[in-house]
N, C-alpha and C positions, 0 to 999 in steps of 0.2 A: 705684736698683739693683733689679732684678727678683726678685721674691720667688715661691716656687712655693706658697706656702701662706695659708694669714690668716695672717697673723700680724699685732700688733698693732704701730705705728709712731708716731714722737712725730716733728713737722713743725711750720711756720712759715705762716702762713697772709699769701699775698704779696699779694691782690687777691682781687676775691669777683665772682660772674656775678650777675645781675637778678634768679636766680631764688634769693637766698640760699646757695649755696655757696658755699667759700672754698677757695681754687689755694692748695695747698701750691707753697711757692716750695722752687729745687733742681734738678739737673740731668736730664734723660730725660721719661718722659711726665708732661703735667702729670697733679696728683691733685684730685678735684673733693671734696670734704669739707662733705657738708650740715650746714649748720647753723653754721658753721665764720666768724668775721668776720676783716677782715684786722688783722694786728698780733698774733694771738693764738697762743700754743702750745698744739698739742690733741695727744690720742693719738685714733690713728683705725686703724680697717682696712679694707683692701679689698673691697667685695663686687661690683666687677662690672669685669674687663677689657675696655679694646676698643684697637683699634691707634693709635691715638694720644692716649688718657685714659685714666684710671681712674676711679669712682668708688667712695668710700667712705664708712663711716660714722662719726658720730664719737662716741666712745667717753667720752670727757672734757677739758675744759677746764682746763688747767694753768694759763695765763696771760690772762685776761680784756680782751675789748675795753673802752672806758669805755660803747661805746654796744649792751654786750650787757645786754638787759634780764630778769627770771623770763618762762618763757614761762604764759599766765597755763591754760591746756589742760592738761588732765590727761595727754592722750592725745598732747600733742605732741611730734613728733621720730616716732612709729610712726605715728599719721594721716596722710593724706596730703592732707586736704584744706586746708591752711595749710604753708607753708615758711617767715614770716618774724618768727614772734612771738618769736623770738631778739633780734629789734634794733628799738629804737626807732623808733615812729612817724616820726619828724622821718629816720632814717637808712633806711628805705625807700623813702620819698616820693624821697629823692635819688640811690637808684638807680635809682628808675624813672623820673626826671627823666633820668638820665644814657641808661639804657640808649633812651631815644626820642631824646634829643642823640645819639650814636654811630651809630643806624642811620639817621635824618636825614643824617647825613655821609658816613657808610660805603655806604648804598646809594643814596640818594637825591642825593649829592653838593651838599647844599643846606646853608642856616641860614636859619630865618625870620628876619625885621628883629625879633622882638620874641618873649621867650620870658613865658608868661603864668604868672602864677600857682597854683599849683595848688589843682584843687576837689578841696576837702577836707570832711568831716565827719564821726560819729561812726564810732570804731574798731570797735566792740563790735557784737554783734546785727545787723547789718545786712544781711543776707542772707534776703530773703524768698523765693528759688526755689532750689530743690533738688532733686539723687536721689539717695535713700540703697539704698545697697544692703542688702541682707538674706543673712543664711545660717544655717540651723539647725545647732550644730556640738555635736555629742553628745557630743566632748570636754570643752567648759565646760559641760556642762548644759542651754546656755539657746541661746536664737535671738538672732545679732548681726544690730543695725541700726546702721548710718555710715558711714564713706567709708572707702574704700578703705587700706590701709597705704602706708606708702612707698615701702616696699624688696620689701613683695610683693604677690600679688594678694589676699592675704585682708581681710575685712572686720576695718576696726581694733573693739578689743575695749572701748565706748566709752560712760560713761553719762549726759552731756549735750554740747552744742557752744557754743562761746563767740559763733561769728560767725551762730549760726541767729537768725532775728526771733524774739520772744517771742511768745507761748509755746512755739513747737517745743522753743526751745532748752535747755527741758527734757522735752521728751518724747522723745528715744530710748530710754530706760529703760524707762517704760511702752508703746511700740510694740514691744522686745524682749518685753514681757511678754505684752504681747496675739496678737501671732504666734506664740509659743512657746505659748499657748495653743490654736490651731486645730488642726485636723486635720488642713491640707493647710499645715502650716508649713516642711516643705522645699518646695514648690512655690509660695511666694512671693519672687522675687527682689527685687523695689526696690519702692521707696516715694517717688511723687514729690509733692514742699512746694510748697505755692503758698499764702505771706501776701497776702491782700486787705485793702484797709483794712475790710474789714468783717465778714471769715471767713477761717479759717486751713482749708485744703481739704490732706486728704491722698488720694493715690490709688494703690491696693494693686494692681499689677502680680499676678495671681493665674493662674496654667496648668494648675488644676483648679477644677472649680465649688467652690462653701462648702456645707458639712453647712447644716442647719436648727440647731445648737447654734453653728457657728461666724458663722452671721449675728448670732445672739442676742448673741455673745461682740460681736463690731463694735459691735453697734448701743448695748451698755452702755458701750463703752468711749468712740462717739461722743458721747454724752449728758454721762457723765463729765467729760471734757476739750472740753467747746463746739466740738466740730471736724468740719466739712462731711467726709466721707467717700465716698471716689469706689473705684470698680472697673475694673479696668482688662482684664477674658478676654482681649482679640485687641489685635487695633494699636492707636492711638491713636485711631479711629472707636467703637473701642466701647467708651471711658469712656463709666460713664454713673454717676450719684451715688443711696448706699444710704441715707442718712442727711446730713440730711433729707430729705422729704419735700417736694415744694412746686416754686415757679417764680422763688426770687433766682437771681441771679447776682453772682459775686467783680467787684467793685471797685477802685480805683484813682482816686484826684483829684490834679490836677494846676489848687490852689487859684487859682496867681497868674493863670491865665489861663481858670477857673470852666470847666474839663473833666472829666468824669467818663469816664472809660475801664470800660467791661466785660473781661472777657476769661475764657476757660476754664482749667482748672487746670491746660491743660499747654502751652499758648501761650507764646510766646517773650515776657517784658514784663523789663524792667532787674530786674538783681539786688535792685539796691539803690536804695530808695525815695527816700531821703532828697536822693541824689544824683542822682538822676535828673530831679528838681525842679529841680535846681540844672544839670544839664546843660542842660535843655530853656531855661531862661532864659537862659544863656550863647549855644547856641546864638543862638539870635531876636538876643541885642545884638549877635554877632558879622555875622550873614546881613544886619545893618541893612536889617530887610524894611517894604515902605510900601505903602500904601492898593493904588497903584496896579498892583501886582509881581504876576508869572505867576513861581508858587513851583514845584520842582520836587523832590518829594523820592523820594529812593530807596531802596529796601529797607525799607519806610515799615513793614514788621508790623503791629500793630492801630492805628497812627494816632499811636503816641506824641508825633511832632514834628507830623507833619501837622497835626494838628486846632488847637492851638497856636499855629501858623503860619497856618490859617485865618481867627485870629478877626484878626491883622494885613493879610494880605494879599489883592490882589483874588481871587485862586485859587490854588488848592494840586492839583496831582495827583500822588496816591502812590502807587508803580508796586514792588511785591511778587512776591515769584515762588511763595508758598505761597497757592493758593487760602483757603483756610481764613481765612487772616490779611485776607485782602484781604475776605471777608464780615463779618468781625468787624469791620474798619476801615469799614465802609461803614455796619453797625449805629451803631458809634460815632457816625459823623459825623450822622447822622441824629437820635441819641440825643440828642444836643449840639446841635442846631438849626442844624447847618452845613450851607448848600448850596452854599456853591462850595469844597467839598473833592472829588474824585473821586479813586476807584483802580480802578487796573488790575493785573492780574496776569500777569507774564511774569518770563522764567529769564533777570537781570539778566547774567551771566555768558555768556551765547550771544547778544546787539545784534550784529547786523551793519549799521549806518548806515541799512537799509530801514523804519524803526518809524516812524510818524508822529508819534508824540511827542517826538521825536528833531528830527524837521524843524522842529516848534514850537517849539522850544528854549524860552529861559527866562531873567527876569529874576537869578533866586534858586535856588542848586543845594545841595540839602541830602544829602550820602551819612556811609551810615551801616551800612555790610556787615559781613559776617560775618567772620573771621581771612583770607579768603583776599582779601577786600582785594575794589578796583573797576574795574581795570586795562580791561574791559571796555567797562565806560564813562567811563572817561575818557579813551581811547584816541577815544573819538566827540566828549570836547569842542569841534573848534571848528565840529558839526552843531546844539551845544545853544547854544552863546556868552551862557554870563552873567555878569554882570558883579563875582561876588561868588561863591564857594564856599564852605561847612562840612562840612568833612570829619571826621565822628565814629570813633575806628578802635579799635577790639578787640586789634591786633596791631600794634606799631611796625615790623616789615619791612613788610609789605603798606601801609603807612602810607607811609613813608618812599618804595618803588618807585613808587607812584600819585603821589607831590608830584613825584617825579623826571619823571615821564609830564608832568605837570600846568605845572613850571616852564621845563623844558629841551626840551620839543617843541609843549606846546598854547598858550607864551604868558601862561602865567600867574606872580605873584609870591605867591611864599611867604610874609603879611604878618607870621603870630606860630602859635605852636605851644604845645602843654602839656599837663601830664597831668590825666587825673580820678582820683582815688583812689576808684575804685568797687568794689576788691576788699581791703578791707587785710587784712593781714598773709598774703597770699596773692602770689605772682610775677606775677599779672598785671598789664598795662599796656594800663589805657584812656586815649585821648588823643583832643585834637581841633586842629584846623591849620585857618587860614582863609586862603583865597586871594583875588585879585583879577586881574579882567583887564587887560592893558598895551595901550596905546591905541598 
C-alpha cells in the first residue's frame, strides 16, 4: 500500500539480492531492506522511491535468521563500505555462488560441466588498497576520515576498520587526528592505502600547498606510525613521497613462483594479498600451461599473472591499455630476470581484428578485465584460437555475456566456473571460468 510519508513498517523478508538486501514479500512494489535476511520480521522505513522498488532501511529485527551473525564494525549498517557482516561467512559465499549461477543462466544461457570450489581465506584485514575519504566537519569538532555512509554522501563518522590490512586498520583515528591538525584540513579530500609487504604507503590528495608546521606535523606523525608518506597536488603524475627519504619501493611476492612485484601507491595491484596468491596459482593449474605455449594475457597491469606464467611458459605477452602499467610490468619483468615476457600497451576495448598480436594468436588466453568485461576481445577469438582460456572477472554479468560470446558463437565449452572470495563481507563477486576449444 502506498504510503506518503516515512513512516515506519513491520514486513516479512521473502528472498535477499547479492548485494545483502532482503525483498519484503507482499503485494505492489517490491521493498529492498538492507541488511534484512530471508525468513526474518523487521521494522523498516522507506528512504528512497522509484517506479518499480523501494528501498529502505532497517530499523530493527523482530524475528531473527539462524544465519544472522553480530556485525563485528562499529560503524556497520551507516558505513558503506561492507553490506554483509550481517550473515555468516558460509551464507555469503552462497549468495555469491548463486548470484554467478543466475547470471551464467540468465544471460549467458550456459552451465559449466563443473562448478569449482570456492577460494576462500581469511575474513578479517584483508584489504590492502584503499581510498578514504576525508572531510573537516565543524559540527563534530574534528576531521572525518573513511568510507562513505550508506544511505548518504557523508563521510561515515568512524574510528577503525575491520577489513583494512594492519596496521591501517587502526589508523583512521590518528589520520582524523593529524589532518584535523593542518592548516589546509578542509582542503584535503582522500587519502589513498597501499599495504606493500614491506611498507604501508599513504597518499594525501592535498589542493593547497602545506605550511612549513604542517609538513613538520606529517613528517612526526610518518615517524610515529612507520608509514611511507606520499603527496598527491595535481593528478596522479604528481604523487611524489615526503617521508621517507631515499630510493625503495612497495612490494609484493608472489613466493610459490619466487616473483617479486614492484608497484607505486596508486597502481591498480589485487585488493587482497592473500588471495590473490591463491588466484594466481589457480589460474596456472587451470590454463594447464607447458614449456612449449605462446601465453597471451590481457589487461595484464604490472604483471601480476604474466610474470608467473613466465617462469612456466615458452612466452608470455601482456597487452595493457594504461601506459603506466605497461612500464611498471616491463620493470618487473626485468627485475625478476624474465626475458621472454613482453607488453604492449593498447585500449583492449577498441581491437578491430587489424592488431598483429591478434593474427599471432596463442596457445594459452589469460583475460582478466575490468567490471565492463572483454566482449571486445572475445568477439576476435577465432583470429587468437587457443586452446585453453582463464577468464578472471570482477563482475558476473560481464562474466556471464563474454562465456555466452565465448560458448554459443566462438566454439568454445564452458568447462567449470566459481567464485574467489576476494572481498568478504562486502557484495562483490570475483570469479573465474575456464574454457576450452571444441575440435
Amino acid at each position: 500500500m502506498a504510503r506518503n510519508k516515512r513512516e515506519p513498517e513491520i514486513g516479512v523478508i521473502a528472498a535477499a539480492t547479492h548485494d545483502g538486501r532482503g525483498i519484503v514479500s507482499g503485494e505492489g512494489k517490491k521493498v529492498f531492506v538492507a541488511g534484512a535476511l530471508p525468513g526474518e520480521q523487521v521494522r523498516f522505513v522507506r528512504r528512497k522511491r522509484r517506479r518499480n522498488f523501494d528501498e529502505a532501511e532497517l530499523l530493527e529485527v523482530l524475528e531473527a535468521s539462524p544465519e544472522r551473525v553480530p556485525a563485528r564494525c562499529a560503524v556497520y549498517g551507516r558505513c558503506g563500505g561492507c553490506s554483509l557482516q550481517h550473515m555468516s561467512i558460509d551464507a555469503q559465499r552462497d549468495i555469491k555462488a548463486q548470484s554467478l549461477r543466475d547470471n551464467l543462466e540468465r544471460i549467458g544461457k550456459l552451465e559449466p560441466d563443473e562448478w569449482l570450489a570456492p577460494l576462500t581465506g581469511g575474513e578479517w584485514h584483508y584489504r590492502r588498497r584503499a581510498r578514504l575519504a576525508v572531510k573537516d566537519v565543524a559540527a563534530k569538532g574534528r576531521t572525518l576520515v573513511g568510507f562513505r555512509e550508506r544511505h548518504a554522501p557523508f563521510v561515515a563518522d568512524m574510528r577503525r576498520c575491520e577489513v583494512l590490512r594492519k596496521p591501517v586498520d587502526a589508523l583512521i583515528e590518528p589520520l582524523s587526528d593529524v589532518v584535523g591538525a593542518l592548516s589546509i584540513r578542509a582542503r584535503v579530500p582522500q587519502i589513498e592505502v597501499a599495504v606493500a609487504d614491506n611498507a604501508v604507503a599513504l597518499v594525501l590528495r592535498i589542493l593547497d600547498p602545506l605550511g612549513d608546521d604542517d609538513e613538520r606535523v606529517l613528517r612526526q606523525f610518518a615517524d610515529q606510525h612507520n608509514v611511507w608518506l606520499y603527496l598527491q597536488p595535481g593528478g596522479l603524475d604528481s604523487i611524489f613521497r615526503l617521508v621517507p627519504e631515499g630510493t625503495g619501493e612497495l612490494t609484493y611476492e608472489l613466493p610459490e613462483f619466487e616473483i617479486s612485484m614492484v608497484f607505486e601507491p596508486a597502481d591498480f595491484v589485487q585488493i587482497n594479498a592473500d588471495i590473490n596468491e591463491r588466484m594466481v596459482a589457480l589460474a596456472m593449474e587451470l590454463l594447464q600451461v607447458e614449456s612449449s605455449h605462446r601465453v597471451l594475457d590481457l589487461f595484464a597491469g604490472i604483471g601480476n599473472f604474466s610474470l608467473p606464467l613466465a617462469r612456466r611458459a615458452g612466452s608470455v605477452l601482456g597487452i595493457e591499455g594504461e601506459p603506466s602499467l605497461v612500464a611498471r610490468a616491463r620493470d618487473n619483468a626485468r627485475r625478476n630476470g624474465l626475458e621472454n615476457a613482453e607488453f604492449l600497451s593498447t585500449d583492449l576495448a577498441a581491437v578491430d581484428g587489424s592488431e598483429g598480436w591478434l593474427e599471432a594468436g596463442c596457445d594459452r588466453l589469460l583475460l582478466d578485465p575490468a567490471r565492463s568485461g572483454a566482449e571486445a576481445v572475445v568477439r576476435r577469438m577465432p583470429l587468437l584460437g587457443p586452446e585453453r582460456v582463464v577468464y578472471v572477472s570482477c563482475h558476473p554479468g560481464t562474466l556471464a555475456r563474454d562465456a555466452g560470446i565465448l560458448v554459443h558463437e566462438a566454439g568454445y565449452r564452458l568447462l567449470a566456473a566459481g567464485i574467489i572470495d576476494m572481498f568478504p563481507h562486502t557484495a562483490h563477486v570475483e570469479s573465474v571460468a575456464v574454457f576450452s576449444k571444441q575440435n
